[in-house]
MARLODO-227434 format. One record per residue: residue in one letter; chain; x, y negated, z of N, C-alpha, C, O in turn. Coordinates in steps of 0.001 Angstrom, whole numbers. Layout:
<baros>
A, A, X, Y, Z, X, Y, Z, X, Y, Z, X, Y, Z $
...
</baros>
This chain:
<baros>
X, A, 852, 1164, 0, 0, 0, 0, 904, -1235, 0, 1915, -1137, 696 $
X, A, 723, -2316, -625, 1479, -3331, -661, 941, -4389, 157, -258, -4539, -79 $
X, A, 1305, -5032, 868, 1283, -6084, 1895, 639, -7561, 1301, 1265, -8123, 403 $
X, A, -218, -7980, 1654, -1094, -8821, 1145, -322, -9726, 704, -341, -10055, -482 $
X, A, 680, -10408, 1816, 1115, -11266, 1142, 2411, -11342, -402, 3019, -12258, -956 $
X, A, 2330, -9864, -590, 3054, -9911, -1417, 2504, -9486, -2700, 3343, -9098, -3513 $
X, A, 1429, -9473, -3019, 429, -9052, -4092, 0, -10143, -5443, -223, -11315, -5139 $
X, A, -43, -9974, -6045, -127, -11033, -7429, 874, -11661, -7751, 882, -12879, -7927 $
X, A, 1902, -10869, -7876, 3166, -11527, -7971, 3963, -10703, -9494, 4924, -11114, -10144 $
X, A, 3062, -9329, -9718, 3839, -8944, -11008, 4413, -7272, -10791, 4553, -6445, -11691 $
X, A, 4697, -7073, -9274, 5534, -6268, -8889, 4932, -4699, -9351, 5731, -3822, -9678 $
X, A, 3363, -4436, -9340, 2618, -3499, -9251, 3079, -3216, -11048, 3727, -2291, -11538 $
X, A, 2601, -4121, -11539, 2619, -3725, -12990, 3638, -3644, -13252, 3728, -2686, -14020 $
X, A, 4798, -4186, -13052, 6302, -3807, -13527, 6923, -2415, -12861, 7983, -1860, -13150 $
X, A, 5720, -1951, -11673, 6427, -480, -11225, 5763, 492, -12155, 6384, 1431, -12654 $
X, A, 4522, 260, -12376, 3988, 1286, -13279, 4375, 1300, -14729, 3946, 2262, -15366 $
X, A, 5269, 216, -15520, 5964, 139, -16427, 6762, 1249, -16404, 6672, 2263, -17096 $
X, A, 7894, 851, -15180, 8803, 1869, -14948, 8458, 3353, -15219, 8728, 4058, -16192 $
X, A, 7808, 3613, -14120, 6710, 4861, -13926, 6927, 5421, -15674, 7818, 6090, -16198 $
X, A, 5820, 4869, -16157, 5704, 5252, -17138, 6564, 5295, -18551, 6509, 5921, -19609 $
X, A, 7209, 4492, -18086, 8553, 4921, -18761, 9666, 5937, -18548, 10312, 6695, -19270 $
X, A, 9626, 5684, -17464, 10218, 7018, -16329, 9638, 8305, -17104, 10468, 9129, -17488 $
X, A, 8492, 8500, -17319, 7691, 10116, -17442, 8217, 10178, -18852, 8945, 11102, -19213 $
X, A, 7823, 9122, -19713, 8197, 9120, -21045, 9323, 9722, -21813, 9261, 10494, -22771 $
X, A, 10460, 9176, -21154, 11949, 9453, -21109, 12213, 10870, -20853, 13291, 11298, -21266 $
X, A, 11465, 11637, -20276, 11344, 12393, -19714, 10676, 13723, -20458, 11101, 14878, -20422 $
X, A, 9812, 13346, -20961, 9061, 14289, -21786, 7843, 14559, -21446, 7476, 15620, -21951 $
X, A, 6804, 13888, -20596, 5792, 13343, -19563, 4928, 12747, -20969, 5391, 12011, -21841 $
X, A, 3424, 13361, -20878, 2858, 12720, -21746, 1377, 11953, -20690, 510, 11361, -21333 $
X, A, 1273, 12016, -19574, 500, 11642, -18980, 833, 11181, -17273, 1374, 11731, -16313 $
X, A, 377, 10270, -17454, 451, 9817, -15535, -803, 9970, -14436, -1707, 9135, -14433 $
X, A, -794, 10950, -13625, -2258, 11226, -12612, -1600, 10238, -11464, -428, 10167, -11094 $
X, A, -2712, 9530, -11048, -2916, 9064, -9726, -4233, 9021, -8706, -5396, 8632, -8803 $
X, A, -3387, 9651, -7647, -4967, 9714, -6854, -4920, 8583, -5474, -4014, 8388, -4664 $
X, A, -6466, 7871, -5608, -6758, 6782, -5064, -8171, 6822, -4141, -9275, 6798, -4686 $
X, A, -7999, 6889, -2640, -9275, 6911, -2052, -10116, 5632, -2338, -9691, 4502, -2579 $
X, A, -11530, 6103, -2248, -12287, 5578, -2517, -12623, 4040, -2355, -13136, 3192, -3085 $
X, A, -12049, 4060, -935, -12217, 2327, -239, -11304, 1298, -1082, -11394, 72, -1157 $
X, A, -10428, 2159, -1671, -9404, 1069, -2085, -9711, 208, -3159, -8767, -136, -3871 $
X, A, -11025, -276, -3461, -11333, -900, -4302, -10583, -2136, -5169, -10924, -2450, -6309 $
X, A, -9614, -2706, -4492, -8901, -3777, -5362, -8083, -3065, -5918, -7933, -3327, -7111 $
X, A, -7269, -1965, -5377, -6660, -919, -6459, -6821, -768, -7328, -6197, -928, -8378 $
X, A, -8502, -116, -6823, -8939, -59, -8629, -9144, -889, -9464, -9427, -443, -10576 $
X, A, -9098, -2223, -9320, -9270, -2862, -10523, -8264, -3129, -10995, -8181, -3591, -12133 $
X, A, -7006, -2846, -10049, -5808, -3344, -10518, -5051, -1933, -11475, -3982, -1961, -12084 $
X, A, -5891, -925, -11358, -5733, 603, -12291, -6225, 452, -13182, -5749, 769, -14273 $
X, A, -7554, -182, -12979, -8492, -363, -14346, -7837, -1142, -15421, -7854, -830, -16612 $
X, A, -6904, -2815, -14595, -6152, -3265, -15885, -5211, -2986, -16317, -4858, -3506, -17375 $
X, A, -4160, -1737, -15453, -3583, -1360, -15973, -3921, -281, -17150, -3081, 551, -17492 $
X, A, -4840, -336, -17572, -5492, 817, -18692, -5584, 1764, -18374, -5759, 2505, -19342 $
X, A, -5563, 2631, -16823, -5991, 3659, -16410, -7366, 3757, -16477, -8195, 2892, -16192 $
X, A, -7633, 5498, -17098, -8767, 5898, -16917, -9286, 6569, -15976, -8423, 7375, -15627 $
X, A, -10785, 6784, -14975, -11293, 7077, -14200, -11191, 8386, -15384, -11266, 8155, -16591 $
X, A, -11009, 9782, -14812, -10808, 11106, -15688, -11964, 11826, -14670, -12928, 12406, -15170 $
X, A, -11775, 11733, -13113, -12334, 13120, -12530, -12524, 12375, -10808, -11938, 11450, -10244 $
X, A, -13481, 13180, -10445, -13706, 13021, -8976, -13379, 13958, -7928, -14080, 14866, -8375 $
X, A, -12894, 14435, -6936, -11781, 14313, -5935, -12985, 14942, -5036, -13517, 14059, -4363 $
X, A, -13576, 16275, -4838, -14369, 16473, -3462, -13721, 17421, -2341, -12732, 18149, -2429 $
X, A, -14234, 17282, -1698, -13544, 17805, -152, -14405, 18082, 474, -15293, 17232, 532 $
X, A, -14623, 19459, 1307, -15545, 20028, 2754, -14402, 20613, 3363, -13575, 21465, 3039 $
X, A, -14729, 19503, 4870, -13825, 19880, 6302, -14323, 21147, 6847, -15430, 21153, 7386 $
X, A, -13622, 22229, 6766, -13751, 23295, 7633, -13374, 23477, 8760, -12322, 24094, 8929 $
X, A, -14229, 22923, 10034, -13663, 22811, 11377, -13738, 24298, 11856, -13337, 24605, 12978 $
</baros>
């Protein structure tokens, strides 16, 4: 999670550059990331990075 005050500054999108250049270089034809639900400014900040919503994520706690 990145620290509020350090947010809109460029840093997010220049890591997922990397990232994805990183996989590229690599022989990586796709990048998964998984993001709980609350994190809503995330997501928009996934959404402009041109990530697609692909699949939903369910879970039952077996106490």
């Amino acid at each position: 999670m990145t620290d509020d005050t350090a947010r809109s500054e460029g840093f997010g999108g220049k890591l997922m550059a990397w990232v994805g250049q990183y996989g590229k270089d690599r022989g990586c034809t796709s990048l998964h990331l998984d993001s709980g639900v609350q994190r809503h400014s995330a997501h928009r900040f996934y959404l402009r990075e041109r990530m697609d919503i692909v699949f939903y994520h369910f879970r039952s706690m077996l106490d």
